[in-house]
C-alpha positions in Angstrom: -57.9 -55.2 -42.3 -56.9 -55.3 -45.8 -59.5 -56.8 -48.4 -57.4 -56.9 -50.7 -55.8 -59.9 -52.2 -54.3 -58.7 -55.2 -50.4 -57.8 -53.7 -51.6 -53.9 -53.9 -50.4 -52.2 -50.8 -52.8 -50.7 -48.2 -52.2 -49.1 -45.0 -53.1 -49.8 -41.0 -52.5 -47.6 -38.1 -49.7 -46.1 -40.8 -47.9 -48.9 -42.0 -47.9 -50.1 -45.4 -48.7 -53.4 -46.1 -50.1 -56.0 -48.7 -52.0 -59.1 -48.4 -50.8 -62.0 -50.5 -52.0 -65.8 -50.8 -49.6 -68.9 -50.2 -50.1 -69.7 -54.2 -49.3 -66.1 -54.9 -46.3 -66.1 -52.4 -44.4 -69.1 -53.7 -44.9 -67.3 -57.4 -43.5 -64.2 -56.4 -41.4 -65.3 -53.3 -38.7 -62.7 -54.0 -41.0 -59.3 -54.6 -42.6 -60.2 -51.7 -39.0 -60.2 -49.9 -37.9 -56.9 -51.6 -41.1 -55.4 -50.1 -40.7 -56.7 -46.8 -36.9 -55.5 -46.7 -38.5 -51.9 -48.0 -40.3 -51.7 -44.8 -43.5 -52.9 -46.0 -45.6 -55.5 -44.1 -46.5 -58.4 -46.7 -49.5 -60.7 -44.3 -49.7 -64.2 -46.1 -53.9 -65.5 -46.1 -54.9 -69.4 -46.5 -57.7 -69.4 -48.6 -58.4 -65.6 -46.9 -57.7 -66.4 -43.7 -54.5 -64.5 -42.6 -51.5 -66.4 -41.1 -48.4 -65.1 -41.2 -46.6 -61.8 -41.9 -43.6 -60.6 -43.6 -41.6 -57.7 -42.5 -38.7 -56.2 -41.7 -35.7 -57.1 -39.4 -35.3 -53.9 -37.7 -37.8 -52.3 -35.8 -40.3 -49.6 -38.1 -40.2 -45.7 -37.2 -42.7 -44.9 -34.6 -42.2 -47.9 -32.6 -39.9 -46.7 -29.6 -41.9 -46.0 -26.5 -41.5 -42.7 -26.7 -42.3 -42.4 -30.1 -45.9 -43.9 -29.6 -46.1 -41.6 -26.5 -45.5 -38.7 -28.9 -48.4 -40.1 -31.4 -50.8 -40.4 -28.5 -51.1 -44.2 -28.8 -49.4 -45.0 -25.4 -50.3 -43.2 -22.2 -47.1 -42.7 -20.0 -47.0 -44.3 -16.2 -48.0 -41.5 -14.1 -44.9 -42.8 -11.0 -41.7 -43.8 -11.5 -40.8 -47.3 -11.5 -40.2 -49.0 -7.7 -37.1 -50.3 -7.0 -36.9 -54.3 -6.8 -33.7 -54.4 -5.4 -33.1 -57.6 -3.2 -37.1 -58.6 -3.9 -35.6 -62.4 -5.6 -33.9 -64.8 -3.8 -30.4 -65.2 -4.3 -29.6 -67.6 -7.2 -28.9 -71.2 -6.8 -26.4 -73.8 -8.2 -27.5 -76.6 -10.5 -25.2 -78.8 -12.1 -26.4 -81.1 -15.1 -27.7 -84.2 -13.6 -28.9 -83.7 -10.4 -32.3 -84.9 -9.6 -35.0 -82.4 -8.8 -36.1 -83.5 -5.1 -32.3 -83.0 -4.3 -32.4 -79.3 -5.8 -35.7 -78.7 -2.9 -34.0 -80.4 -0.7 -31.1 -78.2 -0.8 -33.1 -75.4 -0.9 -34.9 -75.8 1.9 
C-alpha cells in the first residue's frame, strides 16, 4: 500500500492511485473527482486507516479476463465449461401476497 498521505500518486499492481484523508477530501472534493474520472484510483483513509476508494465508472485497461490471462495474473480453466442445461427446477409462480407455507405447499 501507499504511505503516502499527501494526494501524490503512487502505483499498485499498475494502477495509479493516491491516498487522501476525509479533511483533505472535502477541501479538494473536485481534484479528487477529476483524478478519479482520469482513471486514477483516489483511496480515502480515516485517521490512516483506508476506507473507501474513488475511481472510475468504466472498467480500467487490463481488466478483461483475457487480458489478465495475457499478464500472467490469471491462470485459464484447463476444460471447458459443463453444460447445466435442465440442472434447476422449472420456475414457479408467486403473486404478491401469498403466504409462504402456501408457496411449499404448492410446491410440493
Amino acid at each position: 500500500m501507499c504511505t503516502q498521505t499527501d494526494g501524490r500518486a503512487t502505483s499498485l499492481r499498475g494502477v495509479a492511485y493516491a491516498k487522501v484523508g476525509t479533511r483533505e477530501l472535502r477541501a479538494n472534493l473536485a481534484t479528487a473527482l477529476r483524478r478519479a474520472a482520469s482513471g486514477e484510483r483516489v483511496i480515502v483513509t480515516d485517521s490512516g486507516r483506508p476506507v473507501a476508494q474513488l475511481g472510475p465508472v468504466d472498467a480500467p485497461a487490463g481488466s478483461t479476463m483475457d487480458e489478465l490471462v495475457a499478464r500472467g495474473l490469471v491462470v485459464p480453466p484447463r476444460r471447458a465449461p459443463r453444460e447445466r442445461a435442465g440442472s434447476l427446477p422449472p420456475a414457479i409462480d408467486i403473486h404478491s401476497g401469498m403466504r409462504f407455507d402456501q408457496i411449499v405447499r404448492d410446491l410440493r
